[in-house]
N, C-alpha and C positions, 0 to 999 in steps of 0.2 A: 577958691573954696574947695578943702579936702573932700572927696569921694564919700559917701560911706562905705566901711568895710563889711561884710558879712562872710561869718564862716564856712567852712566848705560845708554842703551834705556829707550824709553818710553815704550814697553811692559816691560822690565825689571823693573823699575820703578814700576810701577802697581803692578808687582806679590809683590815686597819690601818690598812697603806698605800694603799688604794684610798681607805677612811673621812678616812685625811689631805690626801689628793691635791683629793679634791669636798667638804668642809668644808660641813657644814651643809644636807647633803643627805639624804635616804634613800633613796640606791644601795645601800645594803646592808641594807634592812630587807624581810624576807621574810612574807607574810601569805598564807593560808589560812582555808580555814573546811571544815569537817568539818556535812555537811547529813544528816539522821537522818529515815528515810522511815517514823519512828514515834512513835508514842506515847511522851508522856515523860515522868519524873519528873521538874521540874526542880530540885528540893532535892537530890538523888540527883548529878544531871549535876553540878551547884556542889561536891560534896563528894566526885565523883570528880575532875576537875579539880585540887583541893586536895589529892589525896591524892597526884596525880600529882608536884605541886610538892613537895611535903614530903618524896617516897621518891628524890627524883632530885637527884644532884649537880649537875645541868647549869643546873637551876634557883637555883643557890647560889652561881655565880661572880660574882664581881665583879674589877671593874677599876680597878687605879690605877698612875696615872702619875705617878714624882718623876724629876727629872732628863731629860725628853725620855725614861725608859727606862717600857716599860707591861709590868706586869707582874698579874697572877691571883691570883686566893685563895676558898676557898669560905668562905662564913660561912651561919651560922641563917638561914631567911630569914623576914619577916613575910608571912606566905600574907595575899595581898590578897584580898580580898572581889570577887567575879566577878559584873560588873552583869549582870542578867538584862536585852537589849532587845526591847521589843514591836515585831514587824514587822505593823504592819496593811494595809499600803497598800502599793497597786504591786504586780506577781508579785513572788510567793518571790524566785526567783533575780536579777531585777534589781533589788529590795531588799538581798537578802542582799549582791551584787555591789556595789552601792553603798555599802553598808556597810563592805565588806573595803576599799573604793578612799579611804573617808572614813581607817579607819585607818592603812595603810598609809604614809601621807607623815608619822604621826606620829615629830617626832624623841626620841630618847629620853635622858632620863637616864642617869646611871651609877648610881642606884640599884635601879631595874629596866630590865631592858634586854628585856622582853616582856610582852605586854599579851594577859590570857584575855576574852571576852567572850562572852555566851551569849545568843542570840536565841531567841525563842516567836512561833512559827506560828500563823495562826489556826484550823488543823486541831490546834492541841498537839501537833503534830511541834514540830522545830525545831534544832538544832543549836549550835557555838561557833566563834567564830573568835580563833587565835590569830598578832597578830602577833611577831613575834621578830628579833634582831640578827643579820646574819650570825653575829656570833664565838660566838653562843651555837650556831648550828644550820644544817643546811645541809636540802635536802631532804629528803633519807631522814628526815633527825631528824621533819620533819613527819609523816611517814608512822606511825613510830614514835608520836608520839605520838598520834597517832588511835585507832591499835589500843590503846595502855593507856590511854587514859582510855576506851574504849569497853570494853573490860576490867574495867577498875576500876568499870564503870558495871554493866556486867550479876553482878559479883559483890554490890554494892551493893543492886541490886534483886533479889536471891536469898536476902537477910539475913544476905552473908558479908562477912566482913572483907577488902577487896582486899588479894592478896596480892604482896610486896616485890621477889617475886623479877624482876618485869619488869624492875626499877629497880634490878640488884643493880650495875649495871656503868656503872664510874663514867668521867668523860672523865679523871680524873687517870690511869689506867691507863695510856690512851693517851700523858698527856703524857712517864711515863716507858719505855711501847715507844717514842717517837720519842726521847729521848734516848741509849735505849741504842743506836737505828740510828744517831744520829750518830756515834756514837763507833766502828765495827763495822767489819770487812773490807769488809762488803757495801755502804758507804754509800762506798768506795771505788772499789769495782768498779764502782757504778753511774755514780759522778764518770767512770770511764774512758770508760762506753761512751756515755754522754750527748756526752762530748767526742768522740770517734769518730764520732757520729751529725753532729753540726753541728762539722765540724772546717773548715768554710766557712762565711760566711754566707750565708742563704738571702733570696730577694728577699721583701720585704712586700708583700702581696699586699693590696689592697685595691678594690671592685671600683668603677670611675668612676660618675662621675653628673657632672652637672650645676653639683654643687657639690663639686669634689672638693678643697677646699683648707678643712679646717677653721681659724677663727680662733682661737676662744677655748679652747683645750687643756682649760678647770677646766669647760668647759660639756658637760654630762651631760645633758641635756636628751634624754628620747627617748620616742616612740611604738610602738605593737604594732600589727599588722593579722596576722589572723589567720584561716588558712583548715582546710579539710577535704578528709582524703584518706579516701573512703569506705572500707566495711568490704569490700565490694567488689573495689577496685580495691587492697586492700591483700591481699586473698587472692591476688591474679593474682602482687603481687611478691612476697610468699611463697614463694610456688608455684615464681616464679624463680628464685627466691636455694635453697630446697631441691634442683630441680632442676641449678643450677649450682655447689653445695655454698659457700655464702657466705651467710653473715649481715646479714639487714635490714642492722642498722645500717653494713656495711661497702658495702651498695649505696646508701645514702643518700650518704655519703661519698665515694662515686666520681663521683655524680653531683654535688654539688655541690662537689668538686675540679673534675670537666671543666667545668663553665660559670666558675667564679672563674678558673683557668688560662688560659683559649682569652679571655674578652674581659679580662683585665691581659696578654696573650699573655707569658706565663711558664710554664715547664716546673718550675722548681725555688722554692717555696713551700713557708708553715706553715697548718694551719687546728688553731685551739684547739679541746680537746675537754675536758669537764668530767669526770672520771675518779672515781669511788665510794667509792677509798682504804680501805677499810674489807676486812683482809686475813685476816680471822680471825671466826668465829661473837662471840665478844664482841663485837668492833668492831662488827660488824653489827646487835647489841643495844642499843649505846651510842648515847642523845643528845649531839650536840655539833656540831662544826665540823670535818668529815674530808676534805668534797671540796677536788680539787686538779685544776690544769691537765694535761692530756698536749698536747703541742707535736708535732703528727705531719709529717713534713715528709713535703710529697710529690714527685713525681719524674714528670710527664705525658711520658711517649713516646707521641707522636699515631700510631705505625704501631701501637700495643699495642690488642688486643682490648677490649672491656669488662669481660670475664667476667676475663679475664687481669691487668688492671688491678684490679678489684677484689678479686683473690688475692692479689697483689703487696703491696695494701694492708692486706691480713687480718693477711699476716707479719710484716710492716712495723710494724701496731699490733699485735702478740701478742708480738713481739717488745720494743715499750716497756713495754708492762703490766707484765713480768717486772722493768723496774727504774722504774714508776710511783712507787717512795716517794723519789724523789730530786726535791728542789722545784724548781720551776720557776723558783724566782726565782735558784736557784743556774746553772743551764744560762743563765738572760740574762746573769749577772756575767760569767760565764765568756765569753759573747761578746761582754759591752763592752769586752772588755780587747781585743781585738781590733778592735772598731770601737766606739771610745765614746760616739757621739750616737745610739746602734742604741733606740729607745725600746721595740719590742717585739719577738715573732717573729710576731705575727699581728693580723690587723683584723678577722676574722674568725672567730668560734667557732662550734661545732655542738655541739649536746649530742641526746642519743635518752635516752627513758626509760620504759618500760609498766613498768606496776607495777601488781601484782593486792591490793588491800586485804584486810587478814583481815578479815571481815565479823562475825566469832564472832556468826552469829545473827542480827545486824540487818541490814537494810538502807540504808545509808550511803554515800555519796558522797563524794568530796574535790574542792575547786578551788582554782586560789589565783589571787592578786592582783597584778599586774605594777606595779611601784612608778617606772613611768616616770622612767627612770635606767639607761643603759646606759656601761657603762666602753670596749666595744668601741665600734669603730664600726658592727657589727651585730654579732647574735647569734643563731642560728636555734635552735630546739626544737622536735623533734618529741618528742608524748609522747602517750602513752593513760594514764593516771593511776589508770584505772577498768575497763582491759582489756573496754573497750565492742568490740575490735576495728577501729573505723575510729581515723584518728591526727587530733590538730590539730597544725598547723605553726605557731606563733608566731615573727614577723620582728620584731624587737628591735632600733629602729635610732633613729642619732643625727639628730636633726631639722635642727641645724646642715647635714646631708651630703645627707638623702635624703628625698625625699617621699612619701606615699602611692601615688601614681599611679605611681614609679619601683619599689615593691616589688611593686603588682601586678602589672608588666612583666615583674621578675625572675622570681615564684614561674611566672609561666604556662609561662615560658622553660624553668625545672625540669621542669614536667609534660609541655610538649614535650620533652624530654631521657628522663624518665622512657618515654614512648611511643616514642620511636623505638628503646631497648634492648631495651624488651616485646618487642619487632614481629619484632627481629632479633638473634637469639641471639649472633652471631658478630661482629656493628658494630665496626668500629674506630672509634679516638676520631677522627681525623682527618676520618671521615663526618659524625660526629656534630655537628648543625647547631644554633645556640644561639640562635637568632632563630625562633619560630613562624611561621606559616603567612602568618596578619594582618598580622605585620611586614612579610614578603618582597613581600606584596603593595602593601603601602603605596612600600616600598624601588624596587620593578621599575615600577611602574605611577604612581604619584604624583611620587616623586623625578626620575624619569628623564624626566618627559614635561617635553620641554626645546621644544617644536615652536613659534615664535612665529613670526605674519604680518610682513613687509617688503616693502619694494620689489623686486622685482626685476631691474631696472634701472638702480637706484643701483652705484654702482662703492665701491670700497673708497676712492678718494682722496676720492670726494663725502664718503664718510660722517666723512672726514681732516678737508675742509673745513668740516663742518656741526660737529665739536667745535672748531674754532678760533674758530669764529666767534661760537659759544655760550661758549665760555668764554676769550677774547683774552688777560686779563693771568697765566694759571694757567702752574706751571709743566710741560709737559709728559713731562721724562725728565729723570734725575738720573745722572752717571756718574764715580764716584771723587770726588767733593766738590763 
């Protein structure tokens, strides 16, 4: 008996066309590893793993494509046997690391499209890493599965049978909530307001370098550098954002609006933001592929405050939230038809993400593995993963466009940005200076010292005659042909 087939979502969709656009890359393969700061049973961990795969439909989709059209179906799946690898050599973590970056570039079939793997500690800690396809899983999905196979693990070593119910909530649910929005008043109303929002086109906003003319479009090619914003100096912007009633993430936002704005000098721009889609307590249960783009235009008036600006921006984004399930790939149709070589709305994305792990008990960890492949031409993340308190910022950027040395430049320029709104509650944007301290002085004091020895006495017609004579058959001035 044939399968049923169902179509892709529209986040699935999205990643498709990203998977068909860089052929034979893995842009879209996401990898983690889940580290266990205990004692293990590793027969137990293999067979909560397996239990995970067997109770979850996410684990059961396959793909097939006739006719150019790709289309879904769950079928039985054969639960693979989950190699156990010995780490002996090297620390933990820059084995384990090594590890997640060896799997990671793996490209994947269509028969399974995620790979479980289980390493042993030489303290018998140890942990798993699993890589997986975008269209199977998006972050959160990661997250999710940490906590049920850790679940599944501590019911296992209790002598109980893990129980189903984590895995009751299947991705097809979602596939028919998103069918019914398509068809809906509300997938309507959203078409309206989306067109309302961009009923112009907004300028693309990318920020210069050195190399600002990409050649090869299908070339993905990208590095990460990655820094830290202490626990620290994250309580001071806390403190801010409480006492100026705004949200981290909406102060993050502001300030890396005002640096992309002030050097593309543009007032009217988009910055991508990675949006959680997941509308409902099931959703938020279900493994699969939910996240989707929010496209936030912004709007810099350099006489506006910070604090004012970054209000403006709260509504601005609480306002699209309310029609976030309208895809994004539909709001670009809608402005090709308007300008049709418009390739996106943004070059730039930001995403923010703390996420507190249930721990049920143990003490565990999460990282994951940057699969060097960016679709933007940057992509920033900030994230606490582990609700450590302090954040890392990962720069996601096209090696074609930008170098190492150019994103340390950027990030310090941030933290200068970031200091000068600490310092001064009321800063207009227009004050606010995007060049550090080290630049201005390189700028005032190196650039500027113009002072060179000459004669004194030399006349301007000597110095006339001293190039004619050095260079006799050159042409000296050219005027209308």
């Amino acid at each position: 008996m044939e399968c049923q087939k169902y179509q892709l979502t529209n986040p699935q969709k999205s990643i498709y066309l990203t998977e068909k656009f860089y052929n034979g890359t893995s842009i879209n393969n996401i990898c983690g590893t889940c580290i266990i700061h205990s004692e293990l049973n590793f027969e137990l961990l293999q067979q909560a793993i397996k239990t995970l795969i067997a109770n979850n439909d996410n684990f059961k989709i396959h793909f097939q494509s006739k006719n150019n059209i790709i289309q879904q179906f769950i079928s039985q799946p054969t639960i693979p046997e989950i190699e156990i690898i010995d780490i002996n050599e090297l620390s933990e973590v820059e084995k384990i690391e090594k590890t997640m970056q060896e799997k990671v570039y793996n490209i994947f079939s269509n028969e399974n499209l995620y790979d479980f793997k289980i390493y042993k500690l030489p303290n018998n800690h140890g942990g798993f890493i699993l890589n997986i396809h975008h269209l199977l899983a998006d972050s959160w999905t990661l997250g999710l599965v940490a906590r049920t196979v850790m679940q599944n693990y501590n019911s296992l070593l209790n002598g109980e049978t893990p129980s189903p119910e984590e895995n009751k909530f299947s991705y097809l649910g979602y596939i028919e909530d998103e069918n019914t929005y398509l068809n809906s008043e509300k997938f309507v109303k959203d078409n309206e307001y989306w067109n309302s929002i961009f009923d112009t086109v907004p300028n693309l906003a990318s920020i210069p370098t050195k190399n600002n003319v990409i050649t090869n479009k299908t070339d993905c090619c990208a590095l990460r550098n990655t820094y830290t914003i202490s626990k620290e100096k994250m309580d001071e912007i806390s403190s801010f954002c409480k006492n100026n009633n705004i949200s981290v993430f909406n102060f993050f936002m502001s300030i890396y609006s005002i640096y992309i704005g002030k050097v593309c000098n543009t007032e009217d721009f988009v910055i991508g933001t990675p949006i959680l889609n997941r509308g409902n307590f099931a959703q938020k249960q279900t493994h699969g592929m939910f996240i989707s783009t929010l496209p936030v235009r912004i709007n810099l008036n350099l006489d506006n405050s910070f604090v004012n600006f970054s209000k403006e921006i709260a509504t601005n984004s609480l306002s699209m939230l309310r029609h976030q399930k309208y895809p994004y790939q539909n709001i670009l149709e809608n402005l090709r038809k308007k300008q049709p070589d418009l390739p996106n709305l943004y070059n730039v994305l930001l995403s923010y993400q703390i996420t507190k792990t249930n721990t049920d008990g143990f003490n565990y960890e999460t990282r994951w593995a940057f699969n060097n492949n960016c679709a933007d031409d940057m992509q920033i993340h900030i994230l606490d993963l582990n609700d450590f308190g302090s954040v890392n910022i990962f720069y996601d950027y096209k090696t074609q466009k930008f170098d190492t040395t150019e994103i340390d430049n950027i990030h310090n320029r941030i933290l200068h940005i970031i200091e000068q709104v600490l310092n001064n509650n009321s800063i207009k944007l227009s004050k606010i200076e995007i060049i550090t301290q080290d630049e201005k002085a390189i700028i005032l004091k190196q650039f500027n010292n113009t002072k060179f020895k000459y004669n004194e006495n030399t006349t301007l017609i000597d110095l006339f005659e001293e190039a004619c004579n050095s260079s006799p058959s050159k042409t000296a001035i050219v005027c209308n042909g």
